[in-house]
N, C-alpha and C positions, 0 to 999 in steps of 0.2 A: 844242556840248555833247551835243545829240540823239544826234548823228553818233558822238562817244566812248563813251555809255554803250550803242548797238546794237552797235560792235563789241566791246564786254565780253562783251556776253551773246551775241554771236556765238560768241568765242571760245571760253567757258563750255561754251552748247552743243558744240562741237567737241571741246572738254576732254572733256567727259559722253560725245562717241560716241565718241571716241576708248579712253576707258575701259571702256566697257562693250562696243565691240570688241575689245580685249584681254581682257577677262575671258571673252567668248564663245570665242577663241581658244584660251583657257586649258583650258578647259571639256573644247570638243570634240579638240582635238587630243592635250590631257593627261589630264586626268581621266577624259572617258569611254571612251578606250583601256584604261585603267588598273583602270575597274571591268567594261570585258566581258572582261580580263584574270581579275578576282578571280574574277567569275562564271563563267567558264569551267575557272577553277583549283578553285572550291568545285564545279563540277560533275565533273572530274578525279578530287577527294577523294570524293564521294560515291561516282560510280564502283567506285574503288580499294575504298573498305570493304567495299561491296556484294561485290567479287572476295573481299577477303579472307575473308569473313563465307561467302562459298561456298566456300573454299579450307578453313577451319577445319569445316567442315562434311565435308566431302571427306575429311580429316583424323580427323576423329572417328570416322565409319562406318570407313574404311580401319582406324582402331585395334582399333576394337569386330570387325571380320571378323577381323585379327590373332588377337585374344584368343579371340574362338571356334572358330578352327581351329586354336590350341596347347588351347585346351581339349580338342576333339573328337581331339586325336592322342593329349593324355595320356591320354583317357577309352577310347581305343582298347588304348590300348599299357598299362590295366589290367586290359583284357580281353585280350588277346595280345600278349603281353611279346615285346621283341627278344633274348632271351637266355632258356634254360632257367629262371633264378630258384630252383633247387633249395632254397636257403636259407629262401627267401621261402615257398613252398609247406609244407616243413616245418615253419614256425614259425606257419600257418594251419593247419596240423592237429591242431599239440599246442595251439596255442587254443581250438580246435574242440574237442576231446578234453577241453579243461578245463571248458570249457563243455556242456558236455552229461553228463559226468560217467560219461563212456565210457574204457575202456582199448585204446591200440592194440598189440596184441600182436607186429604184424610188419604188413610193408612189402616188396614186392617189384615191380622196377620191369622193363621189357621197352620195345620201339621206345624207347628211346632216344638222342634227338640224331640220329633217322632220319627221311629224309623219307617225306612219307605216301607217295609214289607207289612208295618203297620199300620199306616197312613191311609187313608181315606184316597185314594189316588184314583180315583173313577167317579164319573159325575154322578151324585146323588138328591132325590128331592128336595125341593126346598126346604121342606118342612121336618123332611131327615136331617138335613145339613145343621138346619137351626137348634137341633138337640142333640146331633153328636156329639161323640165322647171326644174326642178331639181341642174342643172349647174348652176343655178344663186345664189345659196343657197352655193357656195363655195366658203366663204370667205377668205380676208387676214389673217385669221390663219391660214386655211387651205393649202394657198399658202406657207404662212413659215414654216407651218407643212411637207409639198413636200419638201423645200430644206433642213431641217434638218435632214431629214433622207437619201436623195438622194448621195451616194458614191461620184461623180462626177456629172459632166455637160455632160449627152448623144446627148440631141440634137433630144432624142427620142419623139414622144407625149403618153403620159399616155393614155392608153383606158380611158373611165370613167365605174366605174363598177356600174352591176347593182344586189342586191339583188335577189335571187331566190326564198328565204321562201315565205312561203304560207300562205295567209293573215287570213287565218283561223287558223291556230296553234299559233298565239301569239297576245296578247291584243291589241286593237290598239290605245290605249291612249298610248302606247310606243314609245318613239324617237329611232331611227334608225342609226349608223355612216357608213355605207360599205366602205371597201379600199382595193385597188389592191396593193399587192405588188410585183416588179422585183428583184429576190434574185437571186447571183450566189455563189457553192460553190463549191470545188475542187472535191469530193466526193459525192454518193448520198446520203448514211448515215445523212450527216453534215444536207442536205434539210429536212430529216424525224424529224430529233432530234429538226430545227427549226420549224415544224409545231406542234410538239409534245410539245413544251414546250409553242406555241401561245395557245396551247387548253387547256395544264396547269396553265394558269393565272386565278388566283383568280376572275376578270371580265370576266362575261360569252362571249364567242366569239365564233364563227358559221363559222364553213367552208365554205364557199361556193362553192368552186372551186379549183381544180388544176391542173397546164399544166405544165409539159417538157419540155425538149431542149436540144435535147443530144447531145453531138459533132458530128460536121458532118453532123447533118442536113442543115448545111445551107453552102454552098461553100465559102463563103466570110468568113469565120473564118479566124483569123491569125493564125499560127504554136505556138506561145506561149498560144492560147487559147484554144487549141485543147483541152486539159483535161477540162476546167470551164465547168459545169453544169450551164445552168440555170432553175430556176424555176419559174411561173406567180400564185401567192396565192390569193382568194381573199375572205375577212373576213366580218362578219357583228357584229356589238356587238351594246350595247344597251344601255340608262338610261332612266330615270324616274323622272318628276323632281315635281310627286304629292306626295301626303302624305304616311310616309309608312304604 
């Protein structure tokens, strides 16, 4: 009897190691494969966000230097436009002209769709200026450009103006537009505020020149003109029509 119930629990035991050596088995051959698998996969994943999370980073900056260097081209190309923009110039002057409560009487234009390093850009006689080569370069839009802004029909002739910059201070693959304007306004103030607000446009524009006309100077005035001011402005501005 002794004899039969030692070997139960022999057996028992054997049972017991036998199972708890398969479960060990279990463990290390299955299981803990399986979790320095996970572990190694969550460390993979972290990885990876970490990449992305610098990649979206990469991504953002890259966007933002995008946007500020189409920023800095349009903010360029408002100060030197790829094309003449005649239109555009015109339609800032009769603004300007509304604004200030100035008349522009006449508009005359010269360097013309010419390059600076061809332009006439140093003072020349009268009598040279009036037959330069440069007048040819003044087209029918420039002609319509004249009566669009011209108040009336004076019957005056337009100087043609000429450029005074210095061929050395500015690039000379640069196109050139110069224009003389005839401005009268009741006041002097009303002249200053329109030259101030010509040098306040977003496209770069260049003084050139300015002349007076104060009542009285000239005898032939009429009695209703005695108070008009006039003023003679004359501007150069610029574009560029290569790569920015």
């Amino acid at each position: 009897m002794m004899k039969l119930s030692g070997n139960k629990n022999s057996s028992l035991l054997l049972l017991v190691a036998l199972i708890a050596a398969l479960l060990f088995a279990i463990y290390y051959y299955i299981v803990l494969p399986k979790k320095d698998n996970v572990e190694a996969l969550e460390g993979s994943i972290s990885s990876l966000q970490s990449e992305i999370t610098a990649l979206q980073g990469q991504i953002t900056s890259i966007e933002e230097e995008s946007a500020t260097e189409v920023s800095n081209v349009f903010e360029i190309r408002q100060k030197l436009p790829k094309s003449r923009e005649i239109d555009q110039l015109l339609l800032n002057l009769e603004e300007i002209e509304y604004v200030t409560e100035t008349r522009i009487t006449s508009i005359g234009f010269n360097s013309y769709d010419a390059l600076v390093s061809e332009s006439a850009i140093v003072p020349v006689p009268e009598e040279e200026g009036a037959t330069d080569g440069t007048e040819t370069q003044e087209t029918g839009e420039v002609e319509e450009a004249e009566e669009a802004v011209q108040g009336e029909e004076t019957g005056e002739t337009v100087e043609t103006p000429v450029s005074e910059i210095a061929a050395e201070s500015i690039p000379p693959e640069l196109k050139l537009i110069t224009f003389n304007l005839a401005i009268e306004a009741s006041v002097y103030e009303n002249i200053q505020q329109f030259i101030e607000e010509i040098e306040n446009l977003k496209r770069i524009m260049h003084i050139d020149s300015i002349s007076y006309t104060l009542p009285g100077e000239e005898g032939e005035f009429m009695e209703e003109e005695a108070e008009t001011l006039s003023a003679s402005i004359q501007v150069t501005t610029f574009y560029y029509e290569g790569e920015s």
